[in-house]
C-alpha positions as CSV (number, residue, x, y, z in Angstrom):
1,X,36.0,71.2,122.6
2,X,35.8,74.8,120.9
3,X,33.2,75.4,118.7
4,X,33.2,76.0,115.0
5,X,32.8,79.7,115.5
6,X,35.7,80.1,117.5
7,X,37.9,78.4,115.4
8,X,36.5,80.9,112.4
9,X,37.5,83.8,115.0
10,X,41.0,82.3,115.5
11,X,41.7,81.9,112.0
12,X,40.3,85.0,110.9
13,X,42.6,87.1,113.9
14,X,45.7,85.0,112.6
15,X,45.0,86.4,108.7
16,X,44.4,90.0,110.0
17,X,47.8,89.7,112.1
18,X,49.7,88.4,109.2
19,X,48.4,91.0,106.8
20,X,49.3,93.7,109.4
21,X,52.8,92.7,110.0
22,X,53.3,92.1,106.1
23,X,52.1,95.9,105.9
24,X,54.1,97.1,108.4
25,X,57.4,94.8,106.9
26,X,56.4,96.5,103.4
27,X,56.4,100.0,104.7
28,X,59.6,100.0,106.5
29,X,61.4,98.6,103.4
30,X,60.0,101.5,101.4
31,X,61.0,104.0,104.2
32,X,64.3,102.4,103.7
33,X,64.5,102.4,100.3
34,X,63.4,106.3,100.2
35,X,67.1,108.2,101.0
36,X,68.7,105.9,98.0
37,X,66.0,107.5,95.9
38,X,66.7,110.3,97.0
39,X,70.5,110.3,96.4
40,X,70.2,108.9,92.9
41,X,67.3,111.4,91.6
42,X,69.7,114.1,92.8
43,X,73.0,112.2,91.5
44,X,71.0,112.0,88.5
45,X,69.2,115.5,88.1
46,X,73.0,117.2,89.0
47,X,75.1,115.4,86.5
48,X,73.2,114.6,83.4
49,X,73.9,118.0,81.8
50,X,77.7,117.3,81.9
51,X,77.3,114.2,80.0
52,X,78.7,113.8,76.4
53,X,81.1,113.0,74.6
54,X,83.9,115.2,74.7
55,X,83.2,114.9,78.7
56,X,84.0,111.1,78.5
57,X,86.8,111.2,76.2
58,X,88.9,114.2,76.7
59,X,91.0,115.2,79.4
60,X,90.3,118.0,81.9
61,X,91.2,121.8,81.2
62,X,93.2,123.5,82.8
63,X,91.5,125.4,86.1
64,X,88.9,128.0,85.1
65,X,88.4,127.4,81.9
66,X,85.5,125.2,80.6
67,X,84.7,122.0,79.1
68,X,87.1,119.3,79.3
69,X,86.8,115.6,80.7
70,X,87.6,112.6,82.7
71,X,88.9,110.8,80.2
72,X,92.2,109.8,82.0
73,X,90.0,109.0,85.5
74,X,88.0,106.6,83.7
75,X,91.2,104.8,82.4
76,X,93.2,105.0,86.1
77,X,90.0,103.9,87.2
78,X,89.6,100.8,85.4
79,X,93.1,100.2,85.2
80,X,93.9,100.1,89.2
81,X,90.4,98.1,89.7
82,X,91.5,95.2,87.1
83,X,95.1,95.3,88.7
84,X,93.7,95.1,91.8
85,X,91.0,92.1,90.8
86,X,94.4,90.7,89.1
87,X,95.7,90.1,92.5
88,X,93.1,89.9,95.1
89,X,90.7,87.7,93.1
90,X,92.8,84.0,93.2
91,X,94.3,84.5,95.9
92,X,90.7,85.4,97.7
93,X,89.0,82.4,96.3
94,X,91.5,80.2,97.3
95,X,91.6,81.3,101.1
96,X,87.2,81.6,100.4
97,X,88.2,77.5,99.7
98,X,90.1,76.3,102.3
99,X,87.8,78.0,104.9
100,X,84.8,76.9,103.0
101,X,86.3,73.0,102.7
102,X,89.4,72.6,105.3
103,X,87.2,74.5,108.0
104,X,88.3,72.0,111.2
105,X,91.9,73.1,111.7
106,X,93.3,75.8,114.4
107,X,94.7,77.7,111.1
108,X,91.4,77.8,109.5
109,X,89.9,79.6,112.8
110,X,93.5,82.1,112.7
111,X,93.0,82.7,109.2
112,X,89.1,83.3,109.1
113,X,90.0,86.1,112.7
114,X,92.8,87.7,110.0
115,X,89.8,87.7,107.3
116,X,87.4,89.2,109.4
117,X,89.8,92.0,110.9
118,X,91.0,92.9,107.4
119,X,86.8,93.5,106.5
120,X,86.8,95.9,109.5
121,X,90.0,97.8,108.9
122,X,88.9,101.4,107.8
123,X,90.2,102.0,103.7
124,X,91.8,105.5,104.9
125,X,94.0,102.8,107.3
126,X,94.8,100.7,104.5
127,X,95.5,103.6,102.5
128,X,98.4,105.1,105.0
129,X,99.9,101.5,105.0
130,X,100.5,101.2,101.3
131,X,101.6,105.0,101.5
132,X,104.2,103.8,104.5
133,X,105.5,100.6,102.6
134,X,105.6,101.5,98.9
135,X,105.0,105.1,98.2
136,X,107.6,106.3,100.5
137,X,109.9,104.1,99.9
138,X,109.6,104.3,96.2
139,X,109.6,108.1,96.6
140,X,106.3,108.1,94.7
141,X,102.8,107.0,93.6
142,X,101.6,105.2,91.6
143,X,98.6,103.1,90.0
144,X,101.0,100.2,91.4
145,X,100.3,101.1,94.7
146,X,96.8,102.0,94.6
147,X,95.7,98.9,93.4
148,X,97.5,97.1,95.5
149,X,95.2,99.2,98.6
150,X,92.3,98.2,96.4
151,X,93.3,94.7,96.6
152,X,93.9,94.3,100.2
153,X,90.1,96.4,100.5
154,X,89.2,93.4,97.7
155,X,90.7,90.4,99.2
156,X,88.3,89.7,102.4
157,X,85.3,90.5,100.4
158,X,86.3,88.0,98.0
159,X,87.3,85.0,101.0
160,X,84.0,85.7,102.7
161,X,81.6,85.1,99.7
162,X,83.3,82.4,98.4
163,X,83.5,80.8,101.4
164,X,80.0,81.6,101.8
165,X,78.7,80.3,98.0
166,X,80.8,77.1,98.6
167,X,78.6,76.4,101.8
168,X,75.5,76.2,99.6
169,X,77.0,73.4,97.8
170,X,75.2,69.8,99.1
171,X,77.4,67.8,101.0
172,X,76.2,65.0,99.1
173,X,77.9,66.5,95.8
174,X,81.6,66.2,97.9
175,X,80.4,62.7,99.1
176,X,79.8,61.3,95.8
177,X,82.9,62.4,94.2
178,X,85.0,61.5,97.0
179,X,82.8,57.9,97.0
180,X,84.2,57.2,93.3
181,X,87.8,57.4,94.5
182,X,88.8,61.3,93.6
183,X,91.4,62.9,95.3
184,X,89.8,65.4,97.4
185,X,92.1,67.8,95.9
186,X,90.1,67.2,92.6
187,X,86.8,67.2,94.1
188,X,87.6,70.5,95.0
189,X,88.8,71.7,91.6
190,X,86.4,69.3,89.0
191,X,83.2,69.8,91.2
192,X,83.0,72.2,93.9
193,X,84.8,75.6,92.3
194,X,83.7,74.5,88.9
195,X,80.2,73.9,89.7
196,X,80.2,77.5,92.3
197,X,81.3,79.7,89.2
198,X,78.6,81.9,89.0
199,X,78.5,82.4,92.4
200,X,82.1,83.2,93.2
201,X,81.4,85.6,90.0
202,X,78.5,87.4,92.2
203,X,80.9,87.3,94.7
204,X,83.9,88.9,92.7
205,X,81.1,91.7,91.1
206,X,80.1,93.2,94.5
207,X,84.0,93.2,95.4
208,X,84.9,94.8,92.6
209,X,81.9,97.3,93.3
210,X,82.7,97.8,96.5
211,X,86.6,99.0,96.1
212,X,85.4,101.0,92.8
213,X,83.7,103.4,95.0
214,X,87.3,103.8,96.9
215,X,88.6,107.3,97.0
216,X,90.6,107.7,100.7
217,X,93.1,105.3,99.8
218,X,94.0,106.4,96.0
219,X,94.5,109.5,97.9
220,X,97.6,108.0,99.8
221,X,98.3,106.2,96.9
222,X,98.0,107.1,93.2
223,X,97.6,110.5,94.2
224,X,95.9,112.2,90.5
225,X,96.9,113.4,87.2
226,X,95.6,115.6,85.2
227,X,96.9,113.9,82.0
228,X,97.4,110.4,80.6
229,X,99.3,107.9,82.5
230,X,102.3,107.1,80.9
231,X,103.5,104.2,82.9
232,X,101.9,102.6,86.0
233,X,104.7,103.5,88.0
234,X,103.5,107.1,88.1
235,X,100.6,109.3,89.6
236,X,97.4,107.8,87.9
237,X,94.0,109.7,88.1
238,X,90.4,107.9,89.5
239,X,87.1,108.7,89.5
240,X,86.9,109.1,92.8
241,X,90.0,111.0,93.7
242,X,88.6,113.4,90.5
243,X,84.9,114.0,91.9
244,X,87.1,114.9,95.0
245,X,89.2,117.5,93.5
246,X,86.5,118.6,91.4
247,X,83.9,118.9,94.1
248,X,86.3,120.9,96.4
249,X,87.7,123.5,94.1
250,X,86.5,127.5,93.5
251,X,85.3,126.9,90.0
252,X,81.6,126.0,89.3
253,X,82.2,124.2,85.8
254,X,84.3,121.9,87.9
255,X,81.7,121.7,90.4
256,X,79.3,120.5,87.6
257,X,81.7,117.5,86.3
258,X,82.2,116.5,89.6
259,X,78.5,115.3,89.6
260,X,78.8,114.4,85.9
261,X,81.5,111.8,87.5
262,X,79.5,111.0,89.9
263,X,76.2,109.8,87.8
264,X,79.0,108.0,85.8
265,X,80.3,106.2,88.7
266,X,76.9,105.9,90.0
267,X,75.9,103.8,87.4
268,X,78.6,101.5,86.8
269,X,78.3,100.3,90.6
270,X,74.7,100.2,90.5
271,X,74.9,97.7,86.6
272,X,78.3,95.8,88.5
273,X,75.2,95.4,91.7
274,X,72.5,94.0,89.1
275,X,74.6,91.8,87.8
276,X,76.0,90.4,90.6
277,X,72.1,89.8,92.1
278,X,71.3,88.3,88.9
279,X,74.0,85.6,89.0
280,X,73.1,85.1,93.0
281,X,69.7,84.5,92.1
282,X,70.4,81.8,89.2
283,X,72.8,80.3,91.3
284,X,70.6,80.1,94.3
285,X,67.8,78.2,91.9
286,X,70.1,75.5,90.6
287,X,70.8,74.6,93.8
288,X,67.2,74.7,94.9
């Protein structure tokens, strides 16, 4: 039988042990956390100046001379991102479904492989296909065809969280609805998606952020303007594809609204992120 004072010993070694490893856990997430720091006070400390007004809502000048905007990459921007969301979103939560509720069936397992290659598939590769299919053969781009690479970049984010936030639902829920004589179909609809909303919201936030950071495959595909899109069947300006231009050209001023685009982009992923965390962590305490 140990004595008293061992036990003491014992416990008191556990309690040391825990607190070390809770240091050392604490430390190696601030380590991690440091290079993001890093990146956004100097995101931050290099584009603030260029923000105003006129920089938000006029277009560029022409090369070498100064002030000017991103008006017109903001709109493409937005525009190609909700086109994209237009298309990849439904059809993303339904596939996100039937993985998530018809999981048994050999086309489940071929369709969750197809899902899973399409997350690994470099965007510059998905780029060069929409440039092969459409902008070629339409003779060229377009804000069509970029957010239609957006949307395949979109889709398998969208199929894997949904299929994931439909997991978290207790099987109980699917039991009792399908106990009082519900089609399964309307399980499905009444109960399961309607109850997972603000979940396959988080889910469709961090898509959305995810592609709006995109600039290889709006290369390939809607290409830049320097003016306002007329028509979505032309070359339509991003954010992206502008910090690009801008960052690579001779001209200083340009160099400076390149990071004046970039704080701006910076911040809309970083509020679409917060968002998206917030509705994850609401979500997770209703089901809790």
């Amino acid at each position: 039988m140990k004595s008293p004072y061992n036990l003491t010993e014992q416990s008191f070694n556990r309690k040391l042990k825990n607190k070390f490893m809770k240091f050392i856990f604490a430390f190696l997430t601030v380590l991690a956390l440091i290079p993001l720091f890093i990146i956004f006070l100097h995101v931050i400390k290099s584009g603030i100046n260029a923000i105003n007004y006129d920089f938000i809502t006029q277009l560029p000048a022409p090369a070498g001379q100064p002030g000017g905007g991103i008006a017109n990459a903001i709109l493409g921007s937005i525009t190609m991102v909700a086109l994209a969301a237009i298309i990849a979103v439904p059809l993303g939560v339904l596939g996100g479904t039937y993985l998530s509720e018809y999981k048994g069936g050999k086309l489940s397992s071929v369709f969750r492989f197809v899902v899973d290659l399409m997350t690994s598939i470099p965007s510059i590769i998905v780029g060069l296909y929409i440039y092969s299919v459409i902008v070629l053969p339409m003779k060229g781009f377009s804000a069509y065809a970029g957010a239609l690479a957006l949307a395949l970049l979109m889709f398998p984010i969208v199929v894997k969280s949904t299929e994931e936030i439909l997991k978290l639902l207790p099987t109980n829920i699917r039991e009792a609805g399908l106990a009082l004589g519900i089609p399964r179909w309307r399980v499905i609809v009444s109960i399961i998606l309607r109850g997972s909303v603000p979940g396959i919201t988080t889910g469709v936030l961090l898509a959305i952020a995810r592609v709006s950071g995109e600039t290889a495959p709006l290369l390939f595909t809607a290409f830049g303007n320097q003016f306002w899109a007329n028509s979505l069947n032309q070359p339509t300006s991003s954010l992206t594809v502008q910090i690009y231009t801008y960052a690579i050209s001779p001209f200083q001023e340009w160099h400076e609204q390149a990071w004046g685009a970039a704080f701006i982009l910076l911040l809309t992923i970083f509020i679409f992120n917060l968002v998206a965390r917030w509705l994850l962590l609401r979500n997770k305490n209703e089901y809790m």
